[in-house]
C-alpha positions, 0 to 999 in steps of 0.5 A, a space after each residue: 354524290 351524297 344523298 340526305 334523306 332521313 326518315 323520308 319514306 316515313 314522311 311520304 308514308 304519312 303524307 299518303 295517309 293524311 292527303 286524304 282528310 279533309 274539312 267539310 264544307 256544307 252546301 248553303 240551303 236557300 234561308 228564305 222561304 218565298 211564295 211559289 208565283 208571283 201576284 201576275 204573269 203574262 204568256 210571252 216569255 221576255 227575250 233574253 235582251 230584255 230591251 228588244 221588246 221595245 222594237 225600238 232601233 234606236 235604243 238597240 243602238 244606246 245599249 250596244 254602245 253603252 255594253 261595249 264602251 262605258 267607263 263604268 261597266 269596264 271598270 267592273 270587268 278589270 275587278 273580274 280580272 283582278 279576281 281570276 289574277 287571284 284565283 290563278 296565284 291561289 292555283 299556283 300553291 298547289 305546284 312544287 316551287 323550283 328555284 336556281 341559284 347561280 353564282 361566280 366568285 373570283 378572289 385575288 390575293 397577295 402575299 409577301 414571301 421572307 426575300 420580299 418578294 410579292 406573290 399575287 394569286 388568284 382562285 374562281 369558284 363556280 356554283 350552281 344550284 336548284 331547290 324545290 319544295 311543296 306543301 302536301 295539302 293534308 287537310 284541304 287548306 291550299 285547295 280550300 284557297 283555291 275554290 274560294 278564289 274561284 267563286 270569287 271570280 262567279 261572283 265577279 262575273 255576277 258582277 259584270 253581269 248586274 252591272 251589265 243589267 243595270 246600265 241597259 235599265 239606266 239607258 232605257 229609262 233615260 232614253 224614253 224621258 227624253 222621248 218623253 221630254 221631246 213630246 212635252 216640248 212638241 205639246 208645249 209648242 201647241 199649247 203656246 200657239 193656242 194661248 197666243 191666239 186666246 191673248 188676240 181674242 181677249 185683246 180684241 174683245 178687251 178693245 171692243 169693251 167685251 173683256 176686261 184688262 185683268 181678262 188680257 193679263 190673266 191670258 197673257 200671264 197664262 201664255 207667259 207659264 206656257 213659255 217658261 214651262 218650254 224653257 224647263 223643258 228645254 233643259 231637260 232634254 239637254 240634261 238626258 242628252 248628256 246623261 245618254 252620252 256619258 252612259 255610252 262613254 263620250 262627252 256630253 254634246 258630242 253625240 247625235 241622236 235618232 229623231 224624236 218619237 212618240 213614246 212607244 205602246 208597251 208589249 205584253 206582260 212578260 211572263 215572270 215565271 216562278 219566284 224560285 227560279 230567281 235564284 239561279 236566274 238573277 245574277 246579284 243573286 248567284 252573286 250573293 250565293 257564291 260569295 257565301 260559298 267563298 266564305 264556307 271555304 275559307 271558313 274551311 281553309 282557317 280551320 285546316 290551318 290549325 293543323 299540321 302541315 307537311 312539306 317536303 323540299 329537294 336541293 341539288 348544288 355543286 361548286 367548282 373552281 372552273 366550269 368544266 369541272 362544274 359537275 365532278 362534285 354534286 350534293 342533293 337533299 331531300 327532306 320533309 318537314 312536319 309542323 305542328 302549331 302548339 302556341 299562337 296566341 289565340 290568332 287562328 282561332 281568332 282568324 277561324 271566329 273572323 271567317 265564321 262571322 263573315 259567312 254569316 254576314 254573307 248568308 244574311 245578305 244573301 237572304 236580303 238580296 233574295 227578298 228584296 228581289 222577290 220585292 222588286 218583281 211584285 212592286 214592278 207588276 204593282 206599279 204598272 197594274 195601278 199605272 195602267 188603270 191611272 192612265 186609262 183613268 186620265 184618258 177619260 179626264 183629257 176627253 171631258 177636260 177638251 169637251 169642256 173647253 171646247 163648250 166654255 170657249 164658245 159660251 165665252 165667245 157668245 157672253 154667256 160666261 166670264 172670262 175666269 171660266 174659259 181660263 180654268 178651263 184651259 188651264 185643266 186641260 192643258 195641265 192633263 195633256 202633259 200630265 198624260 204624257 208623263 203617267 205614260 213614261 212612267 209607266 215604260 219606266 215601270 215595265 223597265 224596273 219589271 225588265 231588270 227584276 225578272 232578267 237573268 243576264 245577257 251574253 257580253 263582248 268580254 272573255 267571261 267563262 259561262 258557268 252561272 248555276 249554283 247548286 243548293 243543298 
C-alpha cells in the first residue's frame, strides 16, 4: 500500500477556513407602493374554490373535469416536474461523486526460438478501481445553484396554480354564455311565435283593406330577423359546447351536458380584503417574487464563480494478473486541487453583468405584475358596480318598452295608428329583451374576472409541495 497525500491537512485546513464565506443575497422589498384597500368590499369571505359561490352543481362538475383532465393545465404540471428534475441535479453537486473502474485484459503472444520452434504465451491482467472527488463550496456557489432551482420549482408550482385559476374562470365564463345562449334561443322561440301571429294580424287586416302590403312585408321581414337571429344562436351554443368539451379534455360533440337554466343571481360582494395581501395570496404574484429571488441567486452564484474553487479527490486501484491476487497490491491518492481564475476573457464578469440584467427584468415584472393585479380587482368591483346600476337601468326600460307595446298593439288594432308605430314598438322591446339577458352575463362574467383577481389558488390532484409565502425584506 502507498498513500499520496502532499499538503492535504493544509488543503483541509483552508477549506474549513473558507466554507464559511459566502455571497450575500439581499431580500427583495416589495417595488411598488399600493393603497391600503380597494375602492369596495363586501362582508362574505369568498370560498377558497371560488366557483362554489355559484351553487351551480353543474359547473362544480366543468371545473373538476377540467382541473384533473385538461391537456393544457397537465402540460404546465410536466414543466413542474421538469423544475424539480432540475432542482434535484442541482442538489446533486453537493455530494462526493464516486466512480468504478473494472477492466480484464488477456494478451497472447508467440515467439520463435533459434531451433524454430513456436512458443505461444499467454498473460490476464485484472484491474479494479474506484475514484471520488468533490468540490468544497467555499463561497456558496453550488448552494446558490441549488436555492435557485428550488425557487424555480415555487415559481412553477405558482405556475400550475395561475394555470389552475384561469382555466376554472375560462370554464365559468363559457359555461354561463352558453346558459346565456340557451335562454336568448328559449326568447327567440317566444319572440318568433308572437311575430308570426302579428304577420296573420296584418294579413288579415291587409285582406280586409285595413293594412297595407309594405305593412305584411315589413311584419314578415321583421319575423324573417327573428329567425335568423335564432340561427346565430344556434351556432353559438354548438360553438361553447365545443370550447366546454375541449376545457375538460374531450372532443368537441361527445360530451352531454346539464339541462339548461336560468342564468343564476349573483351572491354577495366577496370581501377583497387588502390590496397588500395580494402578494402572498395570488400566485402569479408569488411567481414573480420567487423568480426574482432565483435570480438573486444566481446573480450570486455568478459571482462566487469568480473566485477560487477547491476540490479534493481520492482513488484507490489495484492490478493483478489473476482475481485471487487481486488485493495483494493496492494504491490510494488523496488530493486537493485549488483553482484560481486569472484570464478569462472577460466571460464571468460578463456572465455576472448578464445574471444582474435578468434580476432586474424579473424585479420590474414583478413590479408590472403587482400593478397590474391591483388594476384587475378594481376593474372587476368597477365593472360590476356600473353593470349592476345598467341592468337595474334596463329593467325599467323592458317594463316601459312592454307598456308601450302593449298600448300601441291596441290603438293599432282600433285604427288609431299606423302600422310603423306598433313595428318600432315591437321591434324595442324585443332588442331590450335580449339585450337584458346579455347585460346579465356580463355581469357574472364580471363577478368572474373579480373571482380570478382576488383568489389565491385552491388545492389539485397532483403531488406539489405547499410552501406558497414568500418573505419580503
Amino acid at each position: 500500500m502507498r498513500l499520496s497525500s502532499p499538503r492535504f491537512g493544509l488543503a483541509l485546513l483552508l477549506s474549513a477556513t473558507l466554507s464559511a464565506c459566502s455571497v450575500d443575497v439581499k431580500d427583495v422589498p416589495t417595488p411598488v407602493a399600493l393603497p391600503d384597500i380597494f375602492s369596495a368590499s363586501g362582508q362574505q369571505k369568498a370560498p377558497e374554490q371560488w366557483w362554489l359561490a355559484f351553487n351551480d352543481p353543474a359547473l362544480n362538475k366543468l371545473i373538476s373535469q377540467a382541473l384533473s383532465d385538461n391537456f393544457t393545465l397537465r402540460a404546465t404540471y410536466n414543466r413542474l416536474e421538469q423544475a424539480q428534475a432540475i432542482a434535484k441535479k442541482s442538489g446533486a453537486e453537493l455530494i462526493p461523486q464516486l466512480n468504478n473502474n473494472n477492466s480484464a485484459l488477456q494478451r497472447n503472444s508467440a515467439q520463435t526460438t533459434s531451433r524454430g520452434d513456436i512458443v505461444q504465451s499467454t498473460i490476464n491482467t485484472f484491474a479494479l478501481g474506484f475514484a471520488a472527488s468533490y468540490e468544497i463550496d467555499l463561497w456558496g456557489r453550488i448552494r446558490s445553484n441549488i436555492h435557485a432551482s428550488e425557487l424555480d420549482v415555487k415559481a412553477a408550482e405558482e405556475d400550475l396554480s395561475s394555470a389552475a385559476i384561469s382555466l376554472s374562470a375560462e370554464i365559468a365564463s363559457t359555461w354561463y354564455k352558453l346558459l346565456e345562449q340557451e335562454q336568448q334561443l328559449k326568447l327567440l322561440d317566444q319572440q318568433i311565435t308572437i311575430n308570426q301571429n302579428n304577420v296573420s294580424m296584418v294579413n288579415t287586416r291587409f285582406r280586409l283593406a285595413q293594412a297595407t302590403a309594405a305593412d305584411v312585408f315589413q311584419q314578415t321581414q321583421f319575423l324573417q330577423s327573428a329567425i335568423g337571429n335564432r340561427l346565430t344562436v344556434l351556432a353559438n351554443i354548438n360553438v361553447f359546447k365545443n370550447q366546454l368539451a375541449v376545457l375538460i379534455g374531450k372532443a368537441p360533440g361527445t360530451i352531454t351536458l346539464a339541462e339548461s337554466t336560468p342564468l343564476p343571481n349573483l351572491p354577495g360582494l366577496p370581501d377583497t380584503g387588502l390590496s397588500a395581501d395580494l402578494i402572498n395570496k395570488r400566485p402569479d404574484l408569488r411567481r414573480a417574487y420567487f423568480r426574482v429571488q432565483a435570480s438573486d441567486q444566481r446573480i450570486a452564484s455568478a459571482i462566487a464563480d469568480r473566485l477560487p474553487k477547491l476540490s479534493l479527490s481520492a482513488s484507490i486501484d489495484t492490478n493483478a494478473p489473476d482475481l485471487q491476487s487481486l488485493f495483494n497490491n493496492w494504491l490510494a491518492t488523496i488530493a486537493g486541487n485549488l483553482v484560481t481564475p486569472i484570464i478569462d476573457g472577460g466571460r464571468r464578469v460578463a456572465e455576472v453583468e448578464r445574471n444582474q440584467a435578468v434580476s432586474a427584468e424579473a424585479l420590474n415584472s414583478y413590479a408590472t405584475t403587482l400593478l397590474n393585479a391591483s388594476k384587475e380587482v378594481e376593474n372587476a368591483l368597477i365593472q360590476e358596480h356600473q353593470q349592476n346600476q345598467f341592468l337595474s337601468n334596463l329593467d325599467e326600460q323592458v317594463r316601459l318598452a312592454q307598456l308601450a307595446t302593449a298600448q300601441i298593439q291596441s290603438r293599432y288594432v282600433n285604427g288609431a295608428i299606423d302600422f310603423l308605430r306598433l313595428l318600432t314598438a315591437q321591434l324595442s322591446q324585443q332588442n331590450l329583451e335580449r339585450n337584458r339577458l346579455s347585460a346579465q352575463q356580463q355581469l357574472i362574467d364580471f363577478r368572474i374576472n373579480l373571482y380570478r383577481a382576488l383568489s389565491g389558488g385552491f388545492p389539485l390532484n397532483y403531488p406539489v409541495t405547499t410552501d406558497k409565502t414568500p418573505t419580503n425584506g
